[in-house]
Structures are given as C-alpha cells and as structure tokens.
N, C-alpha and C positions, 0 to 999 in steps of 0.2 A: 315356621315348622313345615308347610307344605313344601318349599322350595326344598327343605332338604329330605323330607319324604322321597320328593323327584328325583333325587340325585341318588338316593340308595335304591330306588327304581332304577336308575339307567345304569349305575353300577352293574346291578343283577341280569338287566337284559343283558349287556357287554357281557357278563361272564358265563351266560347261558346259548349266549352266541361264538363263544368259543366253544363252550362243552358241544354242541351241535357241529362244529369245525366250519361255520360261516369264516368268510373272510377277514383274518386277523389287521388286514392296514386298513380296511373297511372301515370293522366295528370302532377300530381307536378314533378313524377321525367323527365318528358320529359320537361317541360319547367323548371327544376329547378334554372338554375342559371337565368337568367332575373327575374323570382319570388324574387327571392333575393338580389335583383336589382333596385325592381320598386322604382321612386320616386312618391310625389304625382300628379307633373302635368304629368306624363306618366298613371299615375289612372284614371285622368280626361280623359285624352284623348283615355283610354282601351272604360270608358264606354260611353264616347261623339261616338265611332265607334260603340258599339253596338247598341245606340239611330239610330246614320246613317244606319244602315243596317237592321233598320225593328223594332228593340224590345221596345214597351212602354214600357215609366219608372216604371208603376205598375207590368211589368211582370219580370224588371230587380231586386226590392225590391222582390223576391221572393229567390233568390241566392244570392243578394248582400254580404250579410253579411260571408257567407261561401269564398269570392274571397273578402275581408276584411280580414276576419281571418287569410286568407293564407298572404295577402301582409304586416301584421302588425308587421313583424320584422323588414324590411326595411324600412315601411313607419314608423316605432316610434323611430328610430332614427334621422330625419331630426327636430331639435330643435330650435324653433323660439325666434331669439335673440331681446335682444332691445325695446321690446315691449312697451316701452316708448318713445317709438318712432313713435308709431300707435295708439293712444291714441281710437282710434274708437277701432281697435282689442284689447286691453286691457280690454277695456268697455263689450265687446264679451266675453272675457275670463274670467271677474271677476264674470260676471252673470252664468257662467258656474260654478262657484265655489259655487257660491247663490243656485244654483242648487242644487250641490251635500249635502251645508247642510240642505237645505228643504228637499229630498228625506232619508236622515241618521236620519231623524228626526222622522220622517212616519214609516222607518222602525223600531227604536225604541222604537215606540209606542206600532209596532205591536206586537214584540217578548217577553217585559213588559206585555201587558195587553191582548194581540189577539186583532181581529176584531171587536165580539160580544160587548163585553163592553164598544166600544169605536167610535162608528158610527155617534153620531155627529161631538166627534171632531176630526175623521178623515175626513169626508165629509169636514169640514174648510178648514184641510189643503189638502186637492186634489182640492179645489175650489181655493186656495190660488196658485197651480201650472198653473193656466189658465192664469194667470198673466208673463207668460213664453213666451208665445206668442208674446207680444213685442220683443220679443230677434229675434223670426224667422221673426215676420214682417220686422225687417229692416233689414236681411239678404236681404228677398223677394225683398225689394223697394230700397235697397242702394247697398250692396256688390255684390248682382249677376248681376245687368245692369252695373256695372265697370266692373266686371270680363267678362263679353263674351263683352263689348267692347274689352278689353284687348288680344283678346284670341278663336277665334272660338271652341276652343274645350273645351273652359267654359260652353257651350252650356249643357253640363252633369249636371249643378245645378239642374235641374227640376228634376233629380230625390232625390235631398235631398229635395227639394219643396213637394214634393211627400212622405217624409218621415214626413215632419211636418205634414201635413194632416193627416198623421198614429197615429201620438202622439196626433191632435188635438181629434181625432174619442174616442183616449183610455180613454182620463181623460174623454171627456160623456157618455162610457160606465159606464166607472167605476162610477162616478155619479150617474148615473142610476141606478146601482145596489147597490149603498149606498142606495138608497132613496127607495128602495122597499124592506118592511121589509120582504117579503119573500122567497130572495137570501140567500142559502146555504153560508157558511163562507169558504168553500172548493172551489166554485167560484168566491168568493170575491179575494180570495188568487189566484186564477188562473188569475185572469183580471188584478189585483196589476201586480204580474209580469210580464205581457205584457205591462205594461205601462210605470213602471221603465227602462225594458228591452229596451223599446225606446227611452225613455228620452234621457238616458245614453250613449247607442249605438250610437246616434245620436249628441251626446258631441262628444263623442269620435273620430268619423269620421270628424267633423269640425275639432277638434284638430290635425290631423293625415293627413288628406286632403285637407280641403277646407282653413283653415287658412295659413299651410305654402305656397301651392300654390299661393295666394295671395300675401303674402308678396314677394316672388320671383317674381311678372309680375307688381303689381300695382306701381308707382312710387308715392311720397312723396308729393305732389301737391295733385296727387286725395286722397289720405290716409288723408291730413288737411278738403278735400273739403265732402269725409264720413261723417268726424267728426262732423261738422258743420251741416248737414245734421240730424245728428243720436237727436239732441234736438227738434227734432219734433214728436218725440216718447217717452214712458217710459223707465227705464231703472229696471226691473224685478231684485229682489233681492240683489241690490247695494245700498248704499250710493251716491249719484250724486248733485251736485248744478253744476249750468248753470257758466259754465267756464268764469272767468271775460274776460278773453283776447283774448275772442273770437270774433271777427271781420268777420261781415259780407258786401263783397265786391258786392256794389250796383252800377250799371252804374245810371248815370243822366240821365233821360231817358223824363225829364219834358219837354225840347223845342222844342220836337217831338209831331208831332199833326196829326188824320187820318182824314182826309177830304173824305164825302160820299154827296152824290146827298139828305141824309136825315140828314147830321148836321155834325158836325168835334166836334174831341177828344181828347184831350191831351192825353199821351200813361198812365199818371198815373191815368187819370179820367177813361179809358175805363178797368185799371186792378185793379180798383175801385168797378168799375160797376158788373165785371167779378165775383170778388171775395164775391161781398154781393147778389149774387143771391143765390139762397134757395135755390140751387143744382148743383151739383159738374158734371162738364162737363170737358171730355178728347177729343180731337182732334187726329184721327191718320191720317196720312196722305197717298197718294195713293200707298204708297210705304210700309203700313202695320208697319209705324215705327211714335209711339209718340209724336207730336210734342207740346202740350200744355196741362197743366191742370190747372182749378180756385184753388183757394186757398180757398173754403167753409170754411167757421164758422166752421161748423158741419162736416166735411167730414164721410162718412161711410166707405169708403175706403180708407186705405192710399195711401199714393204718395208722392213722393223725386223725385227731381230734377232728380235723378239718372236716372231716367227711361226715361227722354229725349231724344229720340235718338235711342231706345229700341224697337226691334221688337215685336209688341203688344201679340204675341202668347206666349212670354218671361215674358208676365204680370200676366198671368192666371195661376191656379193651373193645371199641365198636364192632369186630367179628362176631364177638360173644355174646354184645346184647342180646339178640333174638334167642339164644338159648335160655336166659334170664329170666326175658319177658314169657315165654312159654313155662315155665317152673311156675310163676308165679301166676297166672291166670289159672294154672291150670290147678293150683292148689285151691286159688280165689274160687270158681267154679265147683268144691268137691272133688273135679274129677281122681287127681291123687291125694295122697298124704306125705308119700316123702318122695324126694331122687337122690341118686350118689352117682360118681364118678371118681375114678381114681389116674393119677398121672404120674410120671418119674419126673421130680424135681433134682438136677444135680446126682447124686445117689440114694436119694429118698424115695420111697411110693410113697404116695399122700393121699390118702382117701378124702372128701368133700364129701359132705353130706347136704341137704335141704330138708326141713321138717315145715312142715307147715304147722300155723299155730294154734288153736281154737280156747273161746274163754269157756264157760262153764255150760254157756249155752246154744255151744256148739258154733257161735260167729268167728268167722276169720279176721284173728288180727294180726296176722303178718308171720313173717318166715325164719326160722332161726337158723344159720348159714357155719356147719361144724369142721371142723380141716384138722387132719389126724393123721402124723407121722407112725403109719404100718409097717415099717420096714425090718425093725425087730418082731412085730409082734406075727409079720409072715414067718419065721424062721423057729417059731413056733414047735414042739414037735413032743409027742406023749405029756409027760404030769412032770412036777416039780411039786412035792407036797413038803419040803424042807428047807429052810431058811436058808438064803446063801445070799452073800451083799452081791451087786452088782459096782465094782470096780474102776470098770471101762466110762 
C-alpha cells in the first residue's frame, strides 16, 4: 500500500511540475518508471488530488493534455474486454465511432473541395455534430453520479465535464464563423482544428480513462441499471431501437397514501400530480445531496435516476459550481430565502428559481431547484376572462 501511495505521490509531483512549467524531459526521467506504470484509476486519482489541493478544472484543461500524452503508453494498453457485456458502454463506444465517421467525412469534404465552396454544406454537417451532445449528456446525468458513488476520486469527472463545455463552446464558434461571410478561410481552418482537436481528444480520453476505470469499479447490476437509464435520451450517431427485454423494475407503490391536515394522496396520485406540472422541480436536501426530481413532459434539463444521491455541486458544469455553493450557504445561514435567474434556451426564456426550504421549526432542510418555460406567459398582455382552447 505505501509503495503505491509513493507512486500517486510522484505521479502528482510530475504533474504539478508541469502545471508550474518545470522542465518536461526533466520531470519524466525523475518519475520515469511510475509514468510507465500508471493505470487509469491512478489518473483519476493524480487529478482528483490536484482538484483537492487547490486547482480548478479550467486551469487543469490548460496541461492536461501534455500529462495524457505522457501517460498514453501505459494507459492504451489496458484493453476493455466484453463489452457486450456493458451494453450502456457499448452504446458509448459505438457513438464514438458515429463520431469518427462524421468528423472523416467533414474533413473530406474539406481537402476535395476547401471551405470556400462548401459553407452550407459544411455548416449542415458541424450543425449535425451538436447532435453529439446526447452522448456527454448522459455521461453528465448517468455514468459520473455512479462513478464517484463508486469512488471518491471519481470526483476528477468535472474536469472532463469541463471538457465537453470546450467542445460545446467550439462547434458555436465554428458556427458562427460559418455564418459570417466575412471570416477568412485561414480562420475557418484555425477554429475546424480546435474543434476536431477536442472532439477527438476527448474520445480518446474516455477511451483510455474514463471507460476502463469504470468497468473495473462499477459492478454488473448498476452497468444493466445505466442501461435502462440511458433510453431516456438519444443515442447520437447510432442505429438503436428500444431494447425489447428490457424490464423496468417498479415497486407497487399504490396502497401507500400521504395524509395532510389539506387532503391525503395515494403515492401514485401525488407522482401524478408531481410529474404533470408545467415545471421541473429538484429537491436537494440539507445535506447538499439530491433527493428527488418530477418527471416534466418537457424537461429543459436532463435528469437520471442516477443523480439520486449525488452531491448537487456534482450536477453543474464546474464554472457554476461557485454560484451553487453561494445559493446554498447563503439560504443555509438565513441570509436569503430565494434566487432566480432567467436564460434563452434555443427560443425559450426559462426562468430558474431557488427556494429554500424550512421544516416547521424554522431549520433548513434543503433547496427546492423550479425551471419554468416563460416564453408564452412573457407575451402575456391585458385579461382573457373567456374560454378559448389553446390549439398550437
């Protein structure tokens, strides 16, 4: 145990020796042989210690990729077997593959015909890669709330969380610079390879990291319970139909009833009730960990069972923690009672609310988290006192 203590110690010195910009041919021959060594959950756990000792994930995506480069001999030999056996990571892998021929397809395009000639229908296809984003959302909502159950030093996801926000940022550059005809084709070409360069990168490190690590910690129970989980999303560049034999395991939950001083519920009447309100309400509880969300028509934000249980700051993309953690101290403290904020989703405004919670005796037990498509009800305007269906 100490030896390998040692080794995720020299690990960490080496990769704090590059965050510093010591010398790179230096630091490798001093820690050479554990370099050539590391597995991927000793990776996780290099940069789960740097997270602990001070450095946000935006400032660790700064080097990462150079203490990747170095660990990529050892970490691309550990070879993920079976995989029919993890039918959720399969689903992960084949979309990676979805990937690679969307992107060989783009570049194809380019080196055929260049940029200039070809700007609508390259815009298509970089519009067609946003479609990718399912694949990290249920990373975000299913595989990382297993994995740091599984694993305190799973805790390091947030900086691949941090990484899709990189690739989310590149395809609206790029975008962007598609749709103004008067971007240089010298910057088109500049912005293309920062977006590939992430995509890809970002494969790769799932492949090399985050995938085998998983299959090593997660047992076969929660890998069916993934799965089941993951049809509540798309599945980006694959072939999929809704797996027949897939069985979903319901408690009977009907001869259960909540009795209130204002009327009693059956528990399927009140997740009824829960589920057909016009807006998607999360519960965290005073302990800063998830304990319920509605099942919205409409959700704006995803959500998986997964995240039950799930430290709420493990929910947010790491920019936003600190906004989080300040809501919540500050409700913790008295100092408020609620916040809101509203954003343009797509062509939505979407209000967010924060209430904070209190039980009868005035103690804080946690925040209930309200997100409410305003878009109609801005357009609003004098009385409607007379019946009239809504249509549309």
């Amino acid at each position: 145990m100490d030896g390998n203590n040692n080794k995720i110690k020299n690990l960490v010195n080496y990769a704090k020796g590059i965050h510093d910009k010591e010398d790179g041919k230096e630091l490798y021959l001093k820690y050479r042989e554990d370099i050539e060594k590391v597995t991927p959950q000793e990776a996780f756990t290099v940069f789960n210690t740097l997270l602990k000792d001070g450095l946000k994930a935006e400032e660790i995506l700064v080097f990462l990729d150079k203490i990747i480069n170095v660990f990529y001999k050892s970490l691309s030999t550990y070879e993920i077997k079976n995989t029919e056996n993890y039918k959720f990571l399969k689903d992960l892998i084949d979309e990676n593959k979805g990937l690679i021929q969307k992107t060989n397809e783009i570049k194809k395009l380019i080196k055929l015909d260049g940029i200039k000639n070809n700007r609508e229908i390259l815009t298509k296809k970089i519009e067609e890669l946003r479609e990718f984003n399912h694949h990290y959302v249920k990373k975000e909502n299913i595989l990382f709330p297993y994995m740091e159950k599984t694993k305190d030093d799973f805790q390091g996801v947030s900086i691949m969380w941090a990484l899709h926000d990189v690739v989310r940022d590149r395809i609206k550059n790029t975008l962007e610079l598609l749709n103004d005809e008067r971007t240089l084709e010298e910057d088109l070409n500049i912005e293309l390879g920062r977006l590939f360069f992430s995509m890809l990168g970002l494969k790769n490190k799932e492949e090399i990291i985050l995938f085998p690590a998983a299959v090593e910690t997660i047992d076969k129970e929660t890998w069916e319970n993934m799965y089941i989980q993951s049809f509540d999303y798309e599945f980006p560049f694959i072939e999929k139909e809704v797996d027949i034999d897939l069985k979903l395991k319901k408690d009977n939950l009907n001869n259960y009833t909540i009795k209130t001083d204002t009327g009693e519920l059956g528990i399927d009447e009140a997740l009824m009730l829960f589920n057909n309100l016009p807006v998607d309400i999360t519960f965290v509880d005073e302990n800063n960990k998830v304990r319920y969300f509605n099942k919205a028509k409409d959700r704006f934000f995803p959500r998986s069972p997964a995240v039950v249980g799930r430290d709420v700051k493990n929910c947010h993309p790491p920019e936003s923690v600190h906004v989080v953690e300040e809501i919540i101290e500050s409700f913790r403290e008295d100092k408020e009672e609620s916040a809101r904020f509203w954003i343009n989703l797509k062509d939505k405004t979407i209000l967010i609310q924060y209430f904070a919670l209190k039980d009868s005796e005035g103690k804080y037990r946690g925040v209930l988290e309200v997100g409410q498509d305003i878009s109609e009800i801005k357009k609003l305007e004098g009385e409607r006192r007379l019946l009239k269906w809504n249509k549309d």
